[in-house]
C-alpha positions as CSV (number, residue, x, y, z in Angstrom):
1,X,0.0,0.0,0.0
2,X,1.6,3.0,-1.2
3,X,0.8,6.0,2.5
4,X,0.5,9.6,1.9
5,X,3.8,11.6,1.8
6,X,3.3,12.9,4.9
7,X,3.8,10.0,6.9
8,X,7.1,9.6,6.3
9,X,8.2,12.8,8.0
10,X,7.2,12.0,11.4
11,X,7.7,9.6,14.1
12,X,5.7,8.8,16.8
13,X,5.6,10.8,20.1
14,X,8.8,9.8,21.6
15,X,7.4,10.5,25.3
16,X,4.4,8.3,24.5
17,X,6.6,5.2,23.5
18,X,8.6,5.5,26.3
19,X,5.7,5.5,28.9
20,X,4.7,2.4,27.0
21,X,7.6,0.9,27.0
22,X,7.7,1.1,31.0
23,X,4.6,0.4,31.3
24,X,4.6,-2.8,29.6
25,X,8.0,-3.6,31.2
26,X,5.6,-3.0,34.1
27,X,3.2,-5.5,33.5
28,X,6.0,-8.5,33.0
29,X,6.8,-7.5,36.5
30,X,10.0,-5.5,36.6
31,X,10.3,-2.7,38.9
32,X,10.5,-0.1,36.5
33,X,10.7,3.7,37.9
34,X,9.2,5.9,35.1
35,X,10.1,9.1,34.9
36,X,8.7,9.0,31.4
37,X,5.3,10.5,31.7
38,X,4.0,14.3,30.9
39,X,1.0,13.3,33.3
40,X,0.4,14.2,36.7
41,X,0.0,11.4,39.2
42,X,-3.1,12.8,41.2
43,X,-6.7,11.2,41.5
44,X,-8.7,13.8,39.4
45,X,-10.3,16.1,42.4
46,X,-13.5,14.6,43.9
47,X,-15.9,17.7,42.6
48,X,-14.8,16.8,38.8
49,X,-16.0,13.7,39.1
50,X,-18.9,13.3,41.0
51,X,-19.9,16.7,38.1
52,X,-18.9,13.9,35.4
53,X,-21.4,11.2,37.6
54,X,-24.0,13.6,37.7
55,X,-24.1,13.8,34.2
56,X,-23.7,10.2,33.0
57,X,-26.6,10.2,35.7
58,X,-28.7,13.0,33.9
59,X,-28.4,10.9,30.3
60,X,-26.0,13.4,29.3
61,X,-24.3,11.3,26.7
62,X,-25.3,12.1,23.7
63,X,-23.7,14.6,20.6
64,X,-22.8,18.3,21.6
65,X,-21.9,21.1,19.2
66,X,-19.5,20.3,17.9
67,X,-17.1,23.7,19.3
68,X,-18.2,22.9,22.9
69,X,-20.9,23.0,24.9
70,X,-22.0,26.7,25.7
71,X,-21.1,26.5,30.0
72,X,-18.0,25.1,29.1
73,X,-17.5,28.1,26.6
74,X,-18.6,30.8,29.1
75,X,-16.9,28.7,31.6
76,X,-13.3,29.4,29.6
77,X,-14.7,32.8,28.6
78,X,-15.2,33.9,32.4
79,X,-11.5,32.2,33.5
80,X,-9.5,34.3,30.8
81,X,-11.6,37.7,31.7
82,X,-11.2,36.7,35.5
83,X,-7.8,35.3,35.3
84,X,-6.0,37.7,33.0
85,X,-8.4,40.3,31.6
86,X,-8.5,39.1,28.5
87,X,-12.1,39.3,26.4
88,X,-13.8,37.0,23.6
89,X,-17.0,36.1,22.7
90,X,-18.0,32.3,22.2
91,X,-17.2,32.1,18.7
92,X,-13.4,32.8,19.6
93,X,-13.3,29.7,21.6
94,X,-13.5,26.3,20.8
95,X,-12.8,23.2,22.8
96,X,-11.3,20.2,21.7
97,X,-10.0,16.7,22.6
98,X,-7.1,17.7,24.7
99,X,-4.3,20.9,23.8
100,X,-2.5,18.4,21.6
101,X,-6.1,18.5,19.4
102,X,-6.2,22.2,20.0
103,X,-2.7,23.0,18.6
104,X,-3.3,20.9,15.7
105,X,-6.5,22.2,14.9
106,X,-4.1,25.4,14.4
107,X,-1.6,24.2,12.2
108,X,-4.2,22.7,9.9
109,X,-6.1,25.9,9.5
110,X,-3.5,27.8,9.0
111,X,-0.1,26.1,7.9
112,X,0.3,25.2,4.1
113,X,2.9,24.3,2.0
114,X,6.0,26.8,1.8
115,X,4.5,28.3,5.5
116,X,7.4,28.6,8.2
117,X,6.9,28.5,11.7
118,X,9.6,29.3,14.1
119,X,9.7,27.1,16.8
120,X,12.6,27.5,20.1
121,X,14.8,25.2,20.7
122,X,14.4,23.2,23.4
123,X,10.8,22.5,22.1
124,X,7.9,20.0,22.9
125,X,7.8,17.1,21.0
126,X,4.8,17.7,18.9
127,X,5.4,20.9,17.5
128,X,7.3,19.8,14.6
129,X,6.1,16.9,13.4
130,X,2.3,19.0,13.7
131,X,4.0,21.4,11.3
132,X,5.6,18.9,9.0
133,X,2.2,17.1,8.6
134,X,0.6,20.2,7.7
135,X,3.4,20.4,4.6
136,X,5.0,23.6,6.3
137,X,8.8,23.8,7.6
138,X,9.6,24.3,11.5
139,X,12.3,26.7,11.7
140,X,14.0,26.6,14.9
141,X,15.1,28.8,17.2
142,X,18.2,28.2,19.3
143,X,18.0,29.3,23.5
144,X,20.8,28.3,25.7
145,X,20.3,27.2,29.0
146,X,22.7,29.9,30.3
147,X,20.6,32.4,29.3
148,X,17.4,30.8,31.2
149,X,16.5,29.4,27.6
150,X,15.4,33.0,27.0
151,X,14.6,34.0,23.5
152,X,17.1,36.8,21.8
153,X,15.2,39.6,20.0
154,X,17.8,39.6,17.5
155,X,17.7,36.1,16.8
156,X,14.0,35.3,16.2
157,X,14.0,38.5,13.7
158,X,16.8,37.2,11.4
159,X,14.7,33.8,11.3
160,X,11.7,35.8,9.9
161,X,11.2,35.7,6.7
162,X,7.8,36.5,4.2
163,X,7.2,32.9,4.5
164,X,6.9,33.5,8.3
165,X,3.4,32.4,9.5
166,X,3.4,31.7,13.2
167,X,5.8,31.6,16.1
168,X,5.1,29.2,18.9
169,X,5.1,30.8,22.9
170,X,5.4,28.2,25.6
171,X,5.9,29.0,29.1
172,X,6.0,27.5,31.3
173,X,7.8,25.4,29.2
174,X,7.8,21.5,28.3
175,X,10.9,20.2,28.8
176,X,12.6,23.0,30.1
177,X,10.4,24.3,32.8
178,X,11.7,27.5,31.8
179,X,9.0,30.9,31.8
180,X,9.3,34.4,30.1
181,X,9.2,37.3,31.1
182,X,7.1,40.5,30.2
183,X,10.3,41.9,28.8
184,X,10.7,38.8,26.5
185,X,7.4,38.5,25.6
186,X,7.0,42.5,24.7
187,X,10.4,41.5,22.2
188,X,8.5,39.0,21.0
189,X,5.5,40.4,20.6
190,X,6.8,43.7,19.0
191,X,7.8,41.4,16.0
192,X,4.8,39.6,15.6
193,X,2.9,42.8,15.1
194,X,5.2,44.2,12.8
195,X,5.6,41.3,10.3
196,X,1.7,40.1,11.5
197,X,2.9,36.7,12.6
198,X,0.7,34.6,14.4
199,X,1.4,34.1,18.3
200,X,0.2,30.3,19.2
201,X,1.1,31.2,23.2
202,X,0.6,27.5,24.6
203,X,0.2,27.7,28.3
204,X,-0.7,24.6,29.3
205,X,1.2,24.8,32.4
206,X,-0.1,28.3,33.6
207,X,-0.7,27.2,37.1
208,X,2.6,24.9,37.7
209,X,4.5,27.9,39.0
210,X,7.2,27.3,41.4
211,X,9.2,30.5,43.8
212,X,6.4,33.1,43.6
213,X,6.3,33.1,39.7
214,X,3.5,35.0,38.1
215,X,2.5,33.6,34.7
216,X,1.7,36.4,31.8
217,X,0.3,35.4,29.0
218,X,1.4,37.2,25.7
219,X,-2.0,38.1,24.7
220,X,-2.8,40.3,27.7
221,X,-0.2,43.0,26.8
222,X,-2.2,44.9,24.2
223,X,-5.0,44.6,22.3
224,X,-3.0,44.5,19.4
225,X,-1.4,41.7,20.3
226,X,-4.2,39.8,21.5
227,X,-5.4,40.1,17.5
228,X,-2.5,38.1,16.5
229,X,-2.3,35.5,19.3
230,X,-4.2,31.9,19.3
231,X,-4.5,31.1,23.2
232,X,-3.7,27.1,23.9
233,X,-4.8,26.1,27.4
234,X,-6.8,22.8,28.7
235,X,-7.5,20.8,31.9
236,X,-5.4,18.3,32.0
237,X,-2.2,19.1,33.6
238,X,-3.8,22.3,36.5
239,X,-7.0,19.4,37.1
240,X,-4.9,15.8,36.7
241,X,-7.6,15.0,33.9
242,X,-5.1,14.2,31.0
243,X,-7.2,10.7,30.3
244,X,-10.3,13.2,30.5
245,X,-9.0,14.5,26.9
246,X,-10.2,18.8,26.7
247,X,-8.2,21.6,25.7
248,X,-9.2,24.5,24.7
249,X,-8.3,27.3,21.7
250,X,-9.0,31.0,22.2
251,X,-8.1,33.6,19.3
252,X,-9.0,35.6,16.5
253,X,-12.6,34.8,15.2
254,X,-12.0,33.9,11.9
255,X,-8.9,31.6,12.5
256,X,-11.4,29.7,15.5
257,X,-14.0,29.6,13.3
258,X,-11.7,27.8,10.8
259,X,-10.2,25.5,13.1
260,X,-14.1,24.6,14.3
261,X,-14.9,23.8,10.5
262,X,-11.9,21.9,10.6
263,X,-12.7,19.9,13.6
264,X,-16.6,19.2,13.0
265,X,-15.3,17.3,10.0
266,X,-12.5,15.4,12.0
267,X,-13.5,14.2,15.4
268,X,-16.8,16.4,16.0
269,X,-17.4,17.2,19.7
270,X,-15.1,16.5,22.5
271,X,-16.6,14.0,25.2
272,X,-19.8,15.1,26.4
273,X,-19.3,13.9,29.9
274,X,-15.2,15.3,30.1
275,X,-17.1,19.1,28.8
276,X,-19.2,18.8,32.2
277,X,-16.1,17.7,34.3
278,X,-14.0,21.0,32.7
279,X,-16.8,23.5,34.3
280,X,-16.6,22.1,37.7
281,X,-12.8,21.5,37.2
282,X,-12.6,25.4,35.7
283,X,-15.0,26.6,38.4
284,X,-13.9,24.5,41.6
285,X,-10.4,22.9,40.6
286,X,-8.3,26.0,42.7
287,X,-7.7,24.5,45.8
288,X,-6.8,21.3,44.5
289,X,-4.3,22.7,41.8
290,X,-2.6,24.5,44.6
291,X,-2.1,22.0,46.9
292,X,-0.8,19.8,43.8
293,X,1.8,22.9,42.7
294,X,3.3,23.2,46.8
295,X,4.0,18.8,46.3
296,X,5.5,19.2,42.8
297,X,7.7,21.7,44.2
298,X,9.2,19.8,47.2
299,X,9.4,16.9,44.8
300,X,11.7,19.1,41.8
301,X,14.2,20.5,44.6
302,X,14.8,16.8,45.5
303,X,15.5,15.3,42.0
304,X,17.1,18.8,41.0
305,X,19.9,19.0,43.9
306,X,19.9,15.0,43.7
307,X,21.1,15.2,39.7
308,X,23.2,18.5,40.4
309,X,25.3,15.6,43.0
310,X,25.8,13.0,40.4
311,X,29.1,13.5,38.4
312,X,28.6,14.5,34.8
313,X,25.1,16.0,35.3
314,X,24.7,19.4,35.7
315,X,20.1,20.5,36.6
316,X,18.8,23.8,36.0
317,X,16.2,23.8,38.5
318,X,12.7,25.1,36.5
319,X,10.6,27.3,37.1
320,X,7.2,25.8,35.7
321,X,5.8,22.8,34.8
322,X,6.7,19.3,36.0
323,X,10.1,18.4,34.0
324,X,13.5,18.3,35.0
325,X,16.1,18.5,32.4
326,X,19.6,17.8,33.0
327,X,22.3,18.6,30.7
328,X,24.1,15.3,31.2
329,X,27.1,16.2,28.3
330,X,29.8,15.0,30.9
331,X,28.4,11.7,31.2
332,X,28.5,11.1,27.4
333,X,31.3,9.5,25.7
334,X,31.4,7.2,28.8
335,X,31.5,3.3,28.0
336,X,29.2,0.7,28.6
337,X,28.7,-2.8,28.5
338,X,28.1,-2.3,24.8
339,X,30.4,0.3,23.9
340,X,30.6,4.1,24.2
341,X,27.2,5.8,25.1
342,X,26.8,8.8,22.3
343,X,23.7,10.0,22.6
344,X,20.9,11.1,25.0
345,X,19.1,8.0,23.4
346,X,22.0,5.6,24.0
347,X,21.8,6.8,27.5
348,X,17.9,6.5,27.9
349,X,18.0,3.4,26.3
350,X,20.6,2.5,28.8
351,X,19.7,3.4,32.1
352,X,16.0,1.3,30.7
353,X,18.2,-1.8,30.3
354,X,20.3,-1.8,32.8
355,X,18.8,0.3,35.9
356,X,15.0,-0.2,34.8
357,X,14.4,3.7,35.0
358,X,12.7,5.1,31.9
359,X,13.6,8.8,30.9
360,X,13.2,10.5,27.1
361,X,15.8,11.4,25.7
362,X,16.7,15.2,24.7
363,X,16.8,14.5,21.1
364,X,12.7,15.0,20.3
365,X,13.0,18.2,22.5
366,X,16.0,19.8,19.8
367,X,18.4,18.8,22.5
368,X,21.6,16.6,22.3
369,X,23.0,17.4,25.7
370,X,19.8,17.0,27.9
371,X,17.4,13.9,29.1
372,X,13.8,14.9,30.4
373,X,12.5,13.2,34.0
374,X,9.2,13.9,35.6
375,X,9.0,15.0,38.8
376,X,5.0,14.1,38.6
377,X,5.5,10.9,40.5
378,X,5.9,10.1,44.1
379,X,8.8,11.3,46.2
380,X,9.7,7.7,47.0
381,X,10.0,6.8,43.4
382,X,11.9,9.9,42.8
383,X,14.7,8.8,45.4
384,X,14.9,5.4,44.4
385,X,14.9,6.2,40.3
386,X,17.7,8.4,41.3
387,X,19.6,6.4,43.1
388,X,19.7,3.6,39.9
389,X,20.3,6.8,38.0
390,X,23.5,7.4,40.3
391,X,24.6,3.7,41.0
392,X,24.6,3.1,36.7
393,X,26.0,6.3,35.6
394,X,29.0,5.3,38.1
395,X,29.2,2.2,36.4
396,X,30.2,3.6,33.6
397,X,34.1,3.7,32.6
398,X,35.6,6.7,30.7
């Protein structure tokens, strides 16, 4: 059978396959310690679900419009307005079957071929490949982790170029944990207004803020830049709901009502029963999001000072989201059982093997000095992981 073109430029999510992998190690009964997984290891909060058992209850389980149910609409509506000041009517937002959905919802309405999107470096795993099937080129911007991974002015505007369509925004950011601030975003936003590039500002991980860190999103700091900025938000990562599969879009009018077009012809409307769960988690899910945020933070100083004390490894610590990311460029070149380990996938594939602790390597992100752990697992598994982490990187010989 001969497969569209546009298979063969991508691979499949790399932080997926590896939470497979130790998951099916899992269930042959090894003691695998995953630090794999972009998923928060809370029970969903109590008010979420008995709102999604109230509903299977009420027979709600049939079609919805396809953009959303209208409470979960106002619901996102009322949170930006609340939240960050921000205004737009129901036709600017549409909801969708997790952020993932959302952002490619975006490329496909507005990517083509011969489009660019710039895209820094390091980078979440999807954002390329979402551009590539959408026959447009990433173009990618390098950050260095000296700098905080903040974005130069002068950098992003020698990438532009007419063919320029959209620049991605993520902070907190996935892997690096790292946020920008206003005077980045103003940068960036000053050249997205003059060359009218589209800001897709994904902040997924708005409320995972460690040290008294504020989160801004881009849109907020003019009206003229909330014209030319696609908001990317969901429920899964503030609410632990990631199997609960919403995420949400807000933006310009006629680019949502694209990407709504798009989607009633794809998947339709998102669960009817996970919409319900998002008001109650959008309405009632504070408390509970908070009291996640103050564990995640005890849990990243431990794995951060416990990888700054292994030799070779050298661990930012983040200021967002749930990801450590250690540049681990002294361990490299190291030999082991099978040779020199190269790679940030040799070594992944490595410490799977031989200490049963499953990491992704940095080479999805744009990375070849970095791995990525999650710190969204319990503190236990944190200390033994990273003792196996300790005990095999020792093993290796120069």
């Amino acid at each position: 059978m001969k497969l569209a073109a546009r298979v063969s430029r991508i691979a499949p999510s790399p932080t997926l396959a590896m939470t497979a992998t130790a998951k099916a190690m899992a269930a042959q009964g090894l003691d695998v310690i995953d630090f794999s997984s972009g998923e928060p290891d809370f029970d969903t909060p109590e008010p979420v679900k008995a709102a999604a058992e109230a509903a299977i209850r009420a027979g709600f389980t049939k079609y919805t419009p396809s953009s959303g149910i209208d409470e979960l609409r106002q619901a996102i509506i009322d949170k930006l307005q609340s939240e960050q000041g921000l205004r737009y009517e129901k036709a600017q937002v549409l909801v969708s079957c997790g952020a993932k959905h959302s952002l490619y919802n975006v490329a496909e309405a507005l990517l083509e071929a011969g489009d660019e999107i710039i895209i820094p470096t390091p980078y979440w795993v999807s954002y390329a490949d979402q551009a590539l099937l959408n026959d447009a080129t990433p173009v990618f911007l390098p950050t260095s982790e000296a700098s905080g991974y903040a974005i130069n002015p002068d950098d992003l505007q020698r990438l532009v170029t007419p063919r320029t369509k959209a620049i991605i925004v993520n902070s907190p950011c996935n892997p690096t944990g790292a946020t920008y601030d206003r005077k980045t975003l103003e940068a960036i936003a000053t050249i997205a207004v003059r060359h009218k590039i589209l800001i897709i500002s994904d902040e997924i991980y708005e409320k995972v803020l460690y040290d008294d860190a504020t989160h801004i999103s881009i849109a907020t700091l003019s009206p003229e830049v909330a014209a030319q900025t696609v908001i990317i938000n969901g429920v899964s990562k503030a609410y632990a709901m990631t199997g609960w599969r919403i995420g949400y879009a807000a933006g310009p009018k006629d680019l949502l009502t694209a990407m709504g077009n798009i989607q009633s012809q794809s998947t339709s409307n998102p669960c009817s029963i996970s919409q319900k769960a998002a008001v109650a988690a959008l309405k009632l899910g504070g408390p509970f999001t908070e009291k996640m945020v103050v564990e995640f933070d005890q849990r990243r100083k431990v794995m951060v000072e416990r990888l700054n004390r292994i030799p070779g490894v050298t661990c930012r610590m983040p200021e967002g989201a749930f990801y450590a990311f250690p540049n681990i460029s002294g361990v490299l070149g190291r030999k082991g059982p099978t040779g020199p380990i190269t790679s940030p996938q040799e070594l992944a594939n490595h410490l799977l093997k031989e200490a049963h602790v499953a990491v992704v390597p940095g080479e999805p992100f744009g990375s070849q000095h970095h791995i990525r752990l999650s710190y969204a697992t319990s503190m236990t598994a944190i200390q033994r992981g990273l003792d196996r982490v300790a005990m095999t990187f020792e093993k290796l010989s120069a």
